[in-house]
C-alpha positions in Angstrom: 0.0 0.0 0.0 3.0 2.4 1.2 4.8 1.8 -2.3 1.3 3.0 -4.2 1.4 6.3 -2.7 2.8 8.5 -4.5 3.4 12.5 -4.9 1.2 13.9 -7.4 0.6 17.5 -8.7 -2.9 18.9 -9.3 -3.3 20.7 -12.2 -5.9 23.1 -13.7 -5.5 24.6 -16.9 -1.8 23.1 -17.1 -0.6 25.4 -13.9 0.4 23.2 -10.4 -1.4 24.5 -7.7 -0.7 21.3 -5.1 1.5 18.8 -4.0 -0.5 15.9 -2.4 -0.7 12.5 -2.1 -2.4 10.0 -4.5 -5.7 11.3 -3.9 -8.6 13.4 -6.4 -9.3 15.9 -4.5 -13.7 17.6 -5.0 -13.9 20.7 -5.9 -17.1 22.8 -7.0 -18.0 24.2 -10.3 -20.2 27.5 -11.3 -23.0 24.6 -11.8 -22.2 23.6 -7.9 -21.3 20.2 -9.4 -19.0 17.7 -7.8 -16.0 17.3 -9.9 -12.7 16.5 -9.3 -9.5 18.1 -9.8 -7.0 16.4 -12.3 -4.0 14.4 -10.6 -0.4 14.5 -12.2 0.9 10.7 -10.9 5.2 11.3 -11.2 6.4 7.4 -11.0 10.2 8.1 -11.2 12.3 10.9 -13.1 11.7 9.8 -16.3 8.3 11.4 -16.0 9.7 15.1 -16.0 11.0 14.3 -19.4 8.0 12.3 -20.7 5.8 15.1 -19.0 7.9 18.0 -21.0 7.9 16.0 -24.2 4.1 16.1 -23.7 3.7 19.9 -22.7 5.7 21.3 -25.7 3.5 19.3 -27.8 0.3 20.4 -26.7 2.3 24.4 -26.5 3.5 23.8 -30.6 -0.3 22.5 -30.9 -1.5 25.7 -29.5 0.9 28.1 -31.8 -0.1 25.8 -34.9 3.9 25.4 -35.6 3.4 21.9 -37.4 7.4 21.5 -37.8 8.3 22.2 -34.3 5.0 20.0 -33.7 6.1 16.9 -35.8 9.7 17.1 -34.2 8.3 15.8 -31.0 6.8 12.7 -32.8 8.8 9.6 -33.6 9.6 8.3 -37.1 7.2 5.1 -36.2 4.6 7.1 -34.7 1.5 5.4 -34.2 -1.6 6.9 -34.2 -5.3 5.4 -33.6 -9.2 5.9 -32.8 -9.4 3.9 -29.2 -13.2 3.5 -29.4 -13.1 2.1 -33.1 -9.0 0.9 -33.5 -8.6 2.7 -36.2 -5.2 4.0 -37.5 -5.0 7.1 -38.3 -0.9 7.3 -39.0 2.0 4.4 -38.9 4.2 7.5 -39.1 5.2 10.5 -39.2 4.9 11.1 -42.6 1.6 9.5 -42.9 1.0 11.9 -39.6 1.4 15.5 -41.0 -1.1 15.9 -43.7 -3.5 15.8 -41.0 -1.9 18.4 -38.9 -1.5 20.4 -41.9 -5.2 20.7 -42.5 -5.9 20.9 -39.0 -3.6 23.8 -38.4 -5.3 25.8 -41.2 -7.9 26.6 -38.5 -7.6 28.4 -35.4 -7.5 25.2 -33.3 -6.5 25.3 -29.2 -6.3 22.6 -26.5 -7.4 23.3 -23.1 -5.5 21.0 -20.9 -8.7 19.9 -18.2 -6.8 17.2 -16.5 -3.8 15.0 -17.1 -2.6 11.4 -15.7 1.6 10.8 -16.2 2.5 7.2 -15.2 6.0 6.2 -16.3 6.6 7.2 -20.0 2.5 7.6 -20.3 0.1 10.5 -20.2 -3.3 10.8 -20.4 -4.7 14.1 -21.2 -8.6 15.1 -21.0 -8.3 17.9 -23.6 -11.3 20.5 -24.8 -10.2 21.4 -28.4 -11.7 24.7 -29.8 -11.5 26.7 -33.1 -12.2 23.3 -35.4 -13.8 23.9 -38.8 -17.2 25.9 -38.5 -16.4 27.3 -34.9 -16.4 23.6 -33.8 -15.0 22.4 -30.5 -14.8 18.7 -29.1 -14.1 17.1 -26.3 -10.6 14.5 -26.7 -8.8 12.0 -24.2 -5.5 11.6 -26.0 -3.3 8.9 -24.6 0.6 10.0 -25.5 3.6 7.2 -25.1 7.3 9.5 -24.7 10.1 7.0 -26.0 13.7 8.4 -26.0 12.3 11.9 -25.9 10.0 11.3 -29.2 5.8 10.8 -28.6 6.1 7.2 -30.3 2.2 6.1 -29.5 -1.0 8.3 -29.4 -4.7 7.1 -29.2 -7.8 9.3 -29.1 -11.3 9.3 -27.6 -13.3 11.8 -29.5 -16.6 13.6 -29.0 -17.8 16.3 -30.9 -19.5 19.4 -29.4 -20.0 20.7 -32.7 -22.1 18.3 -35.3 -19.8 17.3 -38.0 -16.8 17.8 -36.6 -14.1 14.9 -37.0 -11.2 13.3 -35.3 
């Protein structure tokens, strides 16, 4: 039990604002809805790099700078649809064509809560500024090998009808 408990950071619109233990902590909403803050796991060191690797992504996402972007990712970089398997890139080349259309709108990723266990992050993401004012709702699951983002998958819901992965 002792080895489980670990120190975490709570995070809220990617800033720390607590060092705790292993625990979600409730905290109310404008709709005075229980929800519960996001919790940062760090496993061992390796988790500051995966965890950087991860933030610059989301940062080069945010500024729409698709070479910096694609310089985080691995050659092999695999990329699928958790809820239906399907791949979406078996590499990086395969990989940017999407970003480059996707970049062509004004697209931002809210950070709403993040999960780091050894060299994997789990991100609940809001993503605005998709084609026809669109936004959507994402989990995206990122695995950091040798400083590269070498596996991502996505959950996706739309906010926006027609909106796509």
């Amino acid at each position: 039990m002792r080895s489980c408990l670990r120190t975490c950071h709570f995070l809220q619109s990617r800033q720390v604002v607590q060092q705790a233990r292993l625990t979600l902590v409730p905290r109310r909403d404008n709709n005075k809805s229980r929800r519960f803050k996001s919790a940062v796991t760090r496993m061992d060191s390796n988790s500051d790099v995966v965890l950087s690797v991860v933030n610059k992504q989301v940062e080069f996402y945010n500024a729409r700078d698709l070479e910096s972007f694609m310089d985080l990712m691995a050659e092999d970089v695999h990329v699928s649809d958790s809820e239906t398997g399907a791949v979406l890139a078996t590499n990086k080349h395969e990989l940017r064509p999407r970003y480059v259309e996707r970049f062509k709108t004004p697209v931002h990723a809210e950070i709403l809560g993040r999960l780091c266990c050894g060299d994997t992050v789990v991100d609940r993401e809001l993503i605005t500024g998709l084609p026809g004012d669109g936004q959507a709702d994402c989990m995206a699951t990122y695995v950091v090998k040798e400083g590269k983002i070498s596996k991502i998958q996505f959950v996706w819901r739309s906010r926006t009808p027609g909106v796509k992965l």
